[in-house]
C-alpha positions as CSV (number, residue, x, y, z in Angstrom):
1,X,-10.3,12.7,40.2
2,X,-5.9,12.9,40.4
3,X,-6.1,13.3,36.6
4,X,-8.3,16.8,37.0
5,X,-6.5,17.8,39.9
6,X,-3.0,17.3,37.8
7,X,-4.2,19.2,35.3
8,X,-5.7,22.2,37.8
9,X,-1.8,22.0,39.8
10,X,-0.3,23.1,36.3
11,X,-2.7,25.4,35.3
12,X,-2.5,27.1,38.4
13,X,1.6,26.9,38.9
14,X,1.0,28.8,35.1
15,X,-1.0,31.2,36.3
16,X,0.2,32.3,40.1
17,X,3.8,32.6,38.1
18,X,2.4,34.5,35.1
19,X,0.9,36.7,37.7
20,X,4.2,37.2,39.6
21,X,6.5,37.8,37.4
22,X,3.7,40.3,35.7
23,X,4.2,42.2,39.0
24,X,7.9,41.9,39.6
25,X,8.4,43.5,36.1
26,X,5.4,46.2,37.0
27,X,7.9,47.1,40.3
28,X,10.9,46.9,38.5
29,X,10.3,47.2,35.2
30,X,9.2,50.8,34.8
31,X,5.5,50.5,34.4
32,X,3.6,52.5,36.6
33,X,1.6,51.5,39.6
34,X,-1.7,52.6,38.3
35,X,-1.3,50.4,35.3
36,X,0.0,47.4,37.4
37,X,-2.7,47.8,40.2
38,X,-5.6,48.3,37.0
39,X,-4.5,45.1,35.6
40,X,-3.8,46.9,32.4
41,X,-0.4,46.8,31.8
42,X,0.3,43.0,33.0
43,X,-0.4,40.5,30.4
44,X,0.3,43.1,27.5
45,X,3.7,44.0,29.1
46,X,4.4,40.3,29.9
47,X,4.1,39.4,26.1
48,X,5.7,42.2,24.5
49,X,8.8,41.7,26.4
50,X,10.5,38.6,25.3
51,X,12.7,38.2,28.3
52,X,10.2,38.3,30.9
53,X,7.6,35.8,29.0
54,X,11.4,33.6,29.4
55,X,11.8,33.9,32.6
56,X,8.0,33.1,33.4
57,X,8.4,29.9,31.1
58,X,11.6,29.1,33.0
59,X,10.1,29.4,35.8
60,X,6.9,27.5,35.2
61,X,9.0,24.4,34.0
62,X,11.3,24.1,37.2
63,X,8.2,24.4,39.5
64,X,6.2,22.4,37.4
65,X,8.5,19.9,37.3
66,X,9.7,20.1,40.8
67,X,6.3,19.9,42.1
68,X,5.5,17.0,40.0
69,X,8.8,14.9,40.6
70,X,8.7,15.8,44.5
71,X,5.2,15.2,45.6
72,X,5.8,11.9,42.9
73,X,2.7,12.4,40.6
74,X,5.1,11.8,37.8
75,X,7.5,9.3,39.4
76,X,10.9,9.0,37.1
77,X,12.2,5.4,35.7
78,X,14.8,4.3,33.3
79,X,13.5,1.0,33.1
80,X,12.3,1.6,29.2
81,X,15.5,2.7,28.3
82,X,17.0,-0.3,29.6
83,X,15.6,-2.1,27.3
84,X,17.5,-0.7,24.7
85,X,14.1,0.3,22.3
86,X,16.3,1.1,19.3
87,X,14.2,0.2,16.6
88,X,11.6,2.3,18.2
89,X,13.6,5.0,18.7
90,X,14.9,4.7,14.5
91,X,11.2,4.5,13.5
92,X,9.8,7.5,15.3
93,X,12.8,9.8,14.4
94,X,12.3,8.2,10.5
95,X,8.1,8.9,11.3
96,X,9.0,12.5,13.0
97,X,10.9,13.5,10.2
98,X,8.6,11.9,7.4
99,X,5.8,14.3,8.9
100,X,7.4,17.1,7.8
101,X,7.0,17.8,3.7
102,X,3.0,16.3,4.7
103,X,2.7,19.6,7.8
104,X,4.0,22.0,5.1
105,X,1.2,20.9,2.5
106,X,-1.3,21.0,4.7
107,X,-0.2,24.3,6.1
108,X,-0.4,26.2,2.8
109,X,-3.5,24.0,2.1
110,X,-5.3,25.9,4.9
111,X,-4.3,29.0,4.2
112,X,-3.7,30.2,8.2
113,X,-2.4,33.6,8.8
114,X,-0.6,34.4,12.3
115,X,-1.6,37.4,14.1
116,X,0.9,40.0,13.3
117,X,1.3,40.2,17.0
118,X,1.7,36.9,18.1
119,X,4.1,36.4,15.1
120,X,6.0,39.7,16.9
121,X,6.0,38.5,19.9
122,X,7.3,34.6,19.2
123,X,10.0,36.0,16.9
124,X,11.3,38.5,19.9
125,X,11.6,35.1,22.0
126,X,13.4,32.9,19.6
127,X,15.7,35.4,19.2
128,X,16.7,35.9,22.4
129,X,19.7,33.4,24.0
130,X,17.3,31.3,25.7
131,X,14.2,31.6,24.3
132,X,14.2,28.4,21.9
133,X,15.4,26.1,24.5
134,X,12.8,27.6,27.1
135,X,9.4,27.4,24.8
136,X,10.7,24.8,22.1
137,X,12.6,21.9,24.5
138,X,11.2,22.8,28.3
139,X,7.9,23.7,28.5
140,X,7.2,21.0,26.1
141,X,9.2,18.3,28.5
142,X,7.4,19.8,31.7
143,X,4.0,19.2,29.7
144,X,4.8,15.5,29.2
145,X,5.5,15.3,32.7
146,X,2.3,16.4,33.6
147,X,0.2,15.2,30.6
148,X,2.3,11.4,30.5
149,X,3.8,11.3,33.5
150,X,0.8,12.5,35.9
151,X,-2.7,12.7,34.1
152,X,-2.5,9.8,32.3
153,X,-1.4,7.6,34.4
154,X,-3.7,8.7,36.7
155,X,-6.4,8.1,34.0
156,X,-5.2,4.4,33.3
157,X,-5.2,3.6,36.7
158,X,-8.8,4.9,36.6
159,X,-9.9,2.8,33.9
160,X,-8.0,-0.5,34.1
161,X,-9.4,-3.0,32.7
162,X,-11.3,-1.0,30.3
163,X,-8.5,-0.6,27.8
164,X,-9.4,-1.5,23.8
């Protein structure tokens, strides 16, 4: 039951801060009540400026993360790294990167066109100053928190024993 509510926590820290800084930049960000109260400008508005979907990323990954690392649902250790996993850090770097000619054949392969939108809108945000570190290094790291760190864990304790 942990690993559900660790997922729920993250969706909701998403959504509450999706939600508030949808209305921070309806107060201050020149769209008009109406809109803002309607719901109609929000998301919409939220996505086609780069900046504020940043700041709402940003923001996701310090709560997520401080959330997670405070109430310690994702407890922190070095103790792999103290190991000195070397070799294992060589062959998934040489794996990572060997994946790469294999993704391109595959993308062409299926033919899969963007939406002109969503390619708009995640161009905007790596172009801004920020926006690579925020979506591409981040969010990912606060995901692994919750996704390794919490839910899984929470899953394993579940269903020791069980393993294959």
């Amino acid at each position: 039951m942990d690993a559900l509510w660790y997922a729920v926590a993250f969706l909701l820290i998403q959504l509450v801060v999706t939600a508030v800084v949808s209305l921070c930049m309806g107060v201050f960000g020149g769209v008009s009540s109406a809109e803002t109260s309607a719901g109609t400008a929000e998301v919409s508005s939220l996505y086609a400026n780069p900046k504020m979907l940043i700041l709402a990323q940003f923001f996701i990954f310090l709560i997520t993360v401080g959330v997670f690392v405070w109430r310690k649902w994702a407890p922190f250790s070095n103790d792999y790294i103290r190991t000195r996993p070397w070799a294992a850090l060589f062959w998934i770097a040489i794996m990572t990167t060997g994946t790469i000619i294999p993704s391109i054949y595959l993308n062409e392969l299926l033919d899969y066109e963007v939406p002109s939108e969503v390619e708009k809108m995640l161009t905007n945000v790596i172009n801004e100053p920020l926006g690579y570190l925020v979506v591409g290094i981040l969010i990912p790291v606060a995901e692994e928190i919750v996704f390794r760190g919490a839910v899984l864990r929470a899953l394993l304790r579940l269903f020791d024993g069980h393993r294959h």
